[in-house]
TIDOPA-702280 format. One record per residue (C-alpha): residue number from 1; z negated, y negated, x. Coordinates in nm, 2 decimals, always signed. Example, Ala and Ser with C-alpha at 12.3 -4.5 7.8 and 13.67 -1.06 7.14 Angstrom:
% residues 2
   torza       zz       yy       xx
       1    -0.78    +0.45    +1.23
       2    -0.71    +0.11    +1.37
***
This chain:
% residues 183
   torza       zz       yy       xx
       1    -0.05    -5.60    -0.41
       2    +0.31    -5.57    -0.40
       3    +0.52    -5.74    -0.69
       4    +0.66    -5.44    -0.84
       5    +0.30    -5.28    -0.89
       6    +0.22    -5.63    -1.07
       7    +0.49    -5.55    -1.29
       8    +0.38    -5.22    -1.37
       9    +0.03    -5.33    -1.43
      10    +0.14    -5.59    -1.68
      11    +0.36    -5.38    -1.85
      12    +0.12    -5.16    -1.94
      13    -0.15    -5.38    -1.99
      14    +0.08    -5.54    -2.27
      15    +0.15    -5.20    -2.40
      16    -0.20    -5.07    -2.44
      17    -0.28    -5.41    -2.64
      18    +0.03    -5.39    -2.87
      19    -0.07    -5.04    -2.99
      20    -0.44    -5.15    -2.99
      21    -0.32    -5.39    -3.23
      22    -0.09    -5.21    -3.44
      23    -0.30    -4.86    -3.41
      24    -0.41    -4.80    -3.78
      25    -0.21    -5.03    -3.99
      26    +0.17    -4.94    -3.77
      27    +0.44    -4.85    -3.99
      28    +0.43    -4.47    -4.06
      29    +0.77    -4.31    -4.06
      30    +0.94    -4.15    -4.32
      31    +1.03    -3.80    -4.37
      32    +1.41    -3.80    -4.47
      33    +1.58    -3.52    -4.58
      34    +1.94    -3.44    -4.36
      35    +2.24    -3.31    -4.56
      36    +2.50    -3.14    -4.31
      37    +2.82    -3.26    -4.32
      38    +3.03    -3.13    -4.59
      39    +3.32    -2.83    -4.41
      40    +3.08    -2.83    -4.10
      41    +2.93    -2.48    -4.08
      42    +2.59    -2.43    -4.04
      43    +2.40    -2.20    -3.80
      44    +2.27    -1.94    -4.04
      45    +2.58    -1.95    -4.27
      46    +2.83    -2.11    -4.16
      47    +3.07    -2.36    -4.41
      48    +2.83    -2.26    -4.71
      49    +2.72    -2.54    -4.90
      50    +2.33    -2.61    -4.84
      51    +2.05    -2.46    -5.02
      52    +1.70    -2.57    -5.14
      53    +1.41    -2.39    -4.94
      54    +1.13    -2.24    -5.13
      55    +0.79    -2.40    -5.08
      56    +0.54    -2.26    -4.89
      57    +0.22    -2.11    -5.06
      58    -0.11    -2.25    -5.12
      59    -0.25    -1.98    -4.94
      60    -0.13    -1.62    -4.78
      61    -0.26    -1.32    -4.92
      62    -0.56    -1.13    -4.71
      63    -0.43    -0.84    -4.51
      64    -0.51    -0.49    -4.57
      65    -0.65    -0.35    -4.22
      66    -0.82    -0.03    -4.17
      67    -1.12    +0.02    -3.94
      68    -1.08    +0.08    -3.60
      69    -1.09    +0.48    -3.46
      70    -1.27    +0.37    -3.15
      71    -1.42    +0.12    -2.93
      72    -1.11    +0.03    -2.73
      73    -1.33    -0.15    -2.45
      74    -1.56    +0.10    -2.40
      75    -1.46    +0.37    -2.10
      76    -1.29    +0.69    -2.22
      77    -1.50    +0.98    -2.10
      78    -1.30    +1.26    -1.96
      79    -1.41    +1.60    -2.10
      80    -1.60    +1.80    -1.94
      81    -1.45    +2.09    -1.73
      82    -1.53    +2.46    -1.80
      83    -1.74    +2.63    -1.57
      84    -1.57    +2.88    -1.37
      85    -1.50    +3.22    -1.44
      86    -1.69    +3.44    -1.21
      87    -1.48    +3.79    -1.20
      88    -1.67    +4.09    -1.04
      89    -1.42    +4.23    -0.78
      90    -1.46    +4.59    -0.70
      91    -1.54    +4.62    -0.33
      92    -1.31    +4.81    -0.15
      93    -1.45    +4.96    +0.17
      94    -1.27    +5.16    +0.42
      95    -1.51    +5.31    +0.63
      96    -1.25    +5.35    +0.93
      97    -1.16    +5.04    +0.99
      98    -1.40    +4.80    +1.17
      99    -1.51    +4.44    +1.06
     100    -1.19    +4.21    +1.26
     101    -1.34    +3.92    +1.43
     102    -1.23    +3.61    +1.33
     103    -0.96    +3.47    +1.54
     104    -1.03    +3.21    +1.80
     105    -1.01    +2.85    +1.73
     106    -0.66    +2.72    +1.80
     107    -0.66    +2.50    +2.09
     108    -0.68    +2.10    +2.04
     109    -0.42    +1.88    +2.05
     110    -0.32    +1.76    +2.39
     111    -0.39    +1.35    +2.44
     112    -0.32    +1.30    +2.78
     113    +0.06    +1.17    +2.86
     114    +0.21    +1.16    +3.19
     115    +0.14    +0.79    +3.35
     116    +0.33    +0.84    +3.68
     117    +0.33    +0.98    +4.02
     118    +0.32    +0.81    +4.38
     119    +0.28    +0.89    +4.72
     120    +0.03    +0.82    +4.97
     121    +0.04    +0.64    +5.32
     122    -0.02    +1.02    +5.46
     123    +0.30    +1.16    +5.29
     124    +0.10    +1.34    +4.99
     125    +0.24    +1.31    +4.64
     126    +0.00    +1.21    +4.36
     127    +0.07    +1.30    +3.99
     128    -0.12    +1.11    +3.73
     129    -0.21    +1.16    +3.36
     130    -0.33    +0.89    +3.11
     131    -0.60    +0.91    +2.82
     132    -0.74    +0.66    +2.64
     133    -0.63    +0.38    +2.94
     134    -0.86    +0.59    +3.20
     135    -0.59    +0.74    +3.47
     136    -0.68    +1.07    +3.59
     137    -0.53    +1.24    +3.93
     138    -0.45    +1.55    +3.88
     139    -0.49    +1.86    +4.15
     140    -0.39    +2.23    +4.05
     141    -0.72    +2.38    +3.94
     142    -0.89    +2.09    +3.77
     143    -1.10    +2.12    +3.50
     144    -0.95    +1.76    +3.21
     145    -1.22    +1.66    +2.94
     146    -1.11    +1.85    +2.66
     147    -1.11    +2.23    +2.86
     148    -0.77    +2.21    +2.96
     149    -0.77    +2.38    +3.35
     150    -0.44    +2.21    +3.57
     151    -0.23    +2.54    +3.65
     152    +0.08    +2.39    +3.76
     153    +0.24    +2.05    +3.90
     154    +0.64    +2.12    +3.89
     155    +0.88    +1.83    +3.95
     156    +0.97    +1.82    +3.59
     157    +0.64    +1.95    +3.39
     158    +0.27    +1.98    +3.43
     159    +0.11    +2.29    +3.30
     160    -0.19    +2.29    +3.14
     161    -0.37    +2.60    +3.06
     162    -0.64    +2.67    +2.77
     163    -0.86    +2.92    +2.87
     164    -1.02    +3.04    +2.52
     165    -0.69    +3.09    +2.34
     166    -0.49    +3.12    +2.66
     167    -0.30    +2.87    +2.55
     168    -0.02    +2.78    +2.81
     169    +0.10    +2.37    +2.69
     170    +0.38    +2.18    +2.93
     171    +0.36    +1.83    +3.00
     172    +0.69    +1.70    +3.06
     173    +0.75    +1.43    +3.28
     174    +1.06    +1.22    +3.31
     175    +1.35    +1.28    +3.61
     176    +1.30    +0.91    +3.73
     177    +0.91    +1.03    +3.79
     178    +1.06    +1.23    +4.10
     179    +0.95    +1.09    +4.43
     180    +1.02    +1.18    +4.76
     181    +1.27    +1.48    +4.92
     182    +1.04    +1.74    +4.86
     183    +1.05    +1.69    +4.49
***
């Protein structure tokens, strides 16, 4: 053990004994009242001359409180909501016009993005499309996933065609993308 922790120990080893010894029979202190200095002002009022304190009471009296309205833990119901109204609507029929179809369904969203295009040992020039990290090759005429028919590769677009809204949607692809003179 290292001398300094020696020290330590005994020190507080002689501590612990002295106050063991002393504990119920020490020297209580006493209570002495301070009187500030005469001309030095005070914190509450300041170079007044200091004043008695009243004593404290025996006991305080008992508070008036009024019951509580409600149960402030329990959960707060929301009211309840009025049934609807249900308005009879004169029917208005014009016996010329025809029931209108609903329109078509708009066409989904596109989620195929240009990947690239390259060309082949034979001279032919490939243009590919990405979804979901499957490449596909694209050829005018072909039939992608979600209905959409290949109507047009162009050096600067792809056009997809929709046939049940004829919806016409153009695939951009960059300048860079260009390969070859033909293109």
């Amino acid at each position: 053990m290292r001398p300094s922790l020696k020290w330590a120990l005994a020190g507080s080893v002689c501590l612990t004994v002295g106050v063991w010894l002393l504990g119920p029979n020490a020297p209580t202190a006493q209570v002495v009242e301070a009187t500030p200095v005469r001309g030095a002002p005070g914190p509450l009022n300041p170079g007044a001359a200091p004043t008695a304190m009243a004593p404290l009471p025996a006991h305080w009296p008992a508070l008036a409180v009024s019951a509580a309205q409600r149960d402030v833990f329990a959960a707060v119901q929301p009211p309840a909501t009025p049934a609807p109204k249900v308005v009879a609507q004169a029917a208005v029929v014009n016996q010329t016009s025809a029931q209108v179809p609903p329109p078509p369904p708009p066409a989904p969203a596109v989620s195929y993005r240009f990947l690239g295009r390259m060309r082949t040992p034979e001279g032919q020039v490939l243009t590919l499309l990405q979804r979901d990290d499957k490449p596909v090759t694209l050829s005018v005429g072909l039939v992608l996933d979600d209905g959409y028919v290949v109507q047009a590769i162009e050096p600067l677009a792809v056009r997809l065609f929709y046939p049940p809204t004829a919806t016409v949607v153009e695939l951009p692809t960059p300048a860079s993308a260009e390969t070859g003179s033909g293109w």
